[in-house]
Wavefront OBJ file of the C-alpha trace (Angstrom):
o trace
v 8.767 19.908 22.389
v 8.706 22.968 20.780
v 9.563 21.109 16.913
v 6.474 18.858 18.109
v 4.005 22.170 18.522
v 5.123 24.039 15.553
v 4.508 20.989 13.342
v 1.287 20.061 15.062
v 0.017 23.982 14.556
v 1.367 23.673 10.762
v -1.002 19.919 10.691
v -3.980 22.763 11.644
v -3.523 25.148 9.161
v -2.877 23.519 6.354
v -5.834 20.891 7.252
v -9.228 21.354 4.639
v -11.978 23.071 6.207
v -15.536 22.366 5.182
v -16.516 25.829 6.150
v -14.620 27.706 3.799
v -16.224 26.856 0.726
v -19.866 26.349 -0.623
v -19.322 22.727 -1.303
v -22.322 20.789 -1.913
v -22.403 17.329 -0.158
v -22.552 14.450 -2.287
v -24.640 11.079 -1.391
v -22.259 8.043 -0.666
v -24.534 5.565 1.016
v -24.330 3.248 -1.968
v -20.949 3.222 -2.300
v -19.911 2.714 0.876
v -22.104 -0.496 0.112
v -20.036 -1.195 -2.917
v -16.688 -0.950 -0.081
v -17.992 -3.472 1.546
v -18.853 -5.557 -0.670
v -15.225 -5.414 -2.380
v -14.109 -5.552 1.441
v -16.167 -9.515 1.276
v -14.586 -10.481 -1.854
v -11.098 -9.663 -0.544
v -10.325 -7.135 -2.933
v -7.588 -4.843 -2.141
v -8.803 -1.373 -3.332
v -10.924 -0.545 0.063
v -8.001 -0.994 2.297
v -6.700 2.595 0.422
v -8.344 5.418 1.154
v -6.861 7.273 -1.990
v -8.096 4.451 -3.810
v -11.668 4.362 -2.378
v -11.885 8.087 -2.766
v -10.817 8.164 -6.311
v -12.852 5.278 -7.844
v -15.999 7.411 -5.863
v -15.409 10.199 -7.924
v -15.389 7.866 -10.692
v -18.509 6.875 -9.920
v -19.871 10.092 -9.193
v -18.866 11.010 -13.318
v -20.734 8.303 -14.733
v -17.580 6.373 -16.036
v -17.358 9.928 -18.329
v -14.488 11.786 -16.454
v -13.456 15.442 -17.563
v -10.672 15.208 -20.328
v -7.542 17.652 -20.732
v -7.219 18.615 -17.237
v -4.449 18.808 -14.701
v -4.845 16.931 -11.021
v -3.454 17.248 -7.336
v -4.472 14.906 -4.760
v -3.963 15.642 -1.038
v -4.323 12.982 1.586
v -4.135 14.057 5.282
v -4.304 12.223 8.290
v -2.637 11.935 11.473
v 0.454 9.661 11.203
v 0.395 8.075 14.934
v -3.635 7.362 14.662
v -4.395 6.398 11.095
v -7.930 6.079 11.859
v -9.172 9.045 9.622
v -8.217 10.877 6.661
v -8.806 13.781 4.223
v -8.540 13.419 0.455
v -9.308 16.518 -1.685
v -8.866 16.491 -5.130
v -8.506 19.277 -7.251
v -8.413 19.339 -10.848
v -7.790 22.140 -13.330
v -7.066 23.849 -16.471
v -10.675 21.461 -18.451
v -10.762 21.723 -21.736
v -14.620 23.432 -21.491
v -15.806 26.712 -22.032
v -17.679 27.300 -18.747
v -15.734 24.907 -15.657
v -12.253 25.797 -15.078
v -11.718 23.033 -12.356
v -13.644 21.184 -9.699
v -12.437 19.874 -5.699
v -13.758 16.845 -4.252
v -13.170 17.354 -0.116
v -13.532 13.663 0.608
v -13.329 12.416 4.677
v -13.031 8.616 5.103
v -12.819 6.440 8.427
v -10.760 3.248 8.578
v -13.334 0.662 10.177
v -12.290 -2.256 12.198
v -11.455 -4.667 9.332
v -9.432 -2.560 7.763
v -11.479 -1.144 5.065
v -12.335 2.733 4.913
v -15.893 3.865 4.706
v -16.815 7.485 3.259
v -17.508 9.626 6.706
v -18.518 12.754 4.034
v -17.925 13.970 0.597
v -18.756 17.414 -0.749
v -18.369 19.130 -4.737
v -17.340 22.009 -6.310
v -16.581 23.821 -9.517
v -14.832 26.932 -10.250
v -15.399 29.069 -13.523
v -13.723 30.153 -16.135
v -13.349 33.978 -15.992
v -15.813 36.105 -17.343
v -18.660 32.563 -16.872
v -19.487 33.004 -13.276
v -18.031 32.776 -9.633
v -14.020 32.269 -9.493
v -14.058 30.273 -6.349
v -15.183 26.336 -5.508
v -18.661 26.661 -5.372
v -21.644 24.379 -5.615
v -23.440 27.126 -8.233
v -23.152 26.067 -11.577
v -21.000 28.183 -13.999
v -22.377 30.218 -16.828
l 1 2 3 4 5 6 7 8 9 10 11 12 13 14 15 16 17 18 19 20 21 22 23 24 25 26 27 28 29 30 31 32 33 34 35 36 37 38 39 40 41 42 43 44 45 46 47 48 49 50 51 52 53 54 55 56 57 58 59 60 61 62 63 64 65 66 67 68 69 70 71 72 73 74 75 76 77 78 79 80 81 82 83 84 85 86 87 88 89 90 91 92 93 94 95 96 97 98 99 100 101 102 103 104 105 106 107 108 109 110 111 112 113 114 115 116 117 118 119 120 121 122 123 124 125 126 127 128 129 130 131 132 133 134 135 136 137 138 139 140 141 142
């Protein structure tokens, strides 16, 4: 029992908090329209939440993605009710003069058919030193 707490208080810790940064919330109306959609045509992509959240961002760039840059992705959820989950992605070390790195914060439900919808997504970039704020913000960098 006491395993059981310590894990579930280390699950609570480590868990992405909305509150902690100025993120800046991102639309995703129209793609969770494109999920189901791709969800109709039997593709396999939406059952994924990874997947879904990754091909969002995607979409959010335009089909132009940031080149020369590191990535960690970070999925959370809770193992016994894989209902919901938490992808962040944070990239790093751009090849730019201003942006150092951005985080997506990405929370995603899984809906009755199996497919998983976009609950909320939120942005940010962090500067290089010495061309604005050092933390994940929604301000632009210098």
């Amino acid at each position: 029992m006491r395993t059981l707490a310590l894990i579930f208080a280390m699950m609570l810790l480590s868990a992405p908090a909305f509150g902690t940064e100025d993120l800046a919330l991102i639309e995703n109306k129209g793609f969770n329209a494109t999920v189901q959609t791709a969800l109709k045509a039997g593709e396999a992509w939406p059952h994924h939440p990874v997947a879904v959240s990754l091909l969002f961002i995607g979409q959010q760039e335009g089909g132009k993605p940031q080149i020369g840059h590191q990535e960690e992705i970070r999925m959370q959820s809770r193992a016994e009710a894989f209902e919901d989950a938490v992808v962040t992605v944070e990239r790093f070390s751009f090849m730019d003069d201003s942006i150092a790195g951005d985080k997506f914060i990405i929370r995603l439900q899984k809906q009755d058919d199996g497919g998983w919808l976009i609950e909320s997504a939120r942005f940010g970039q962090k500067c290089w030193e010495g061309r604005g704020h050092q933390n994940y913000s929604k301000e632009y960098c210098l």
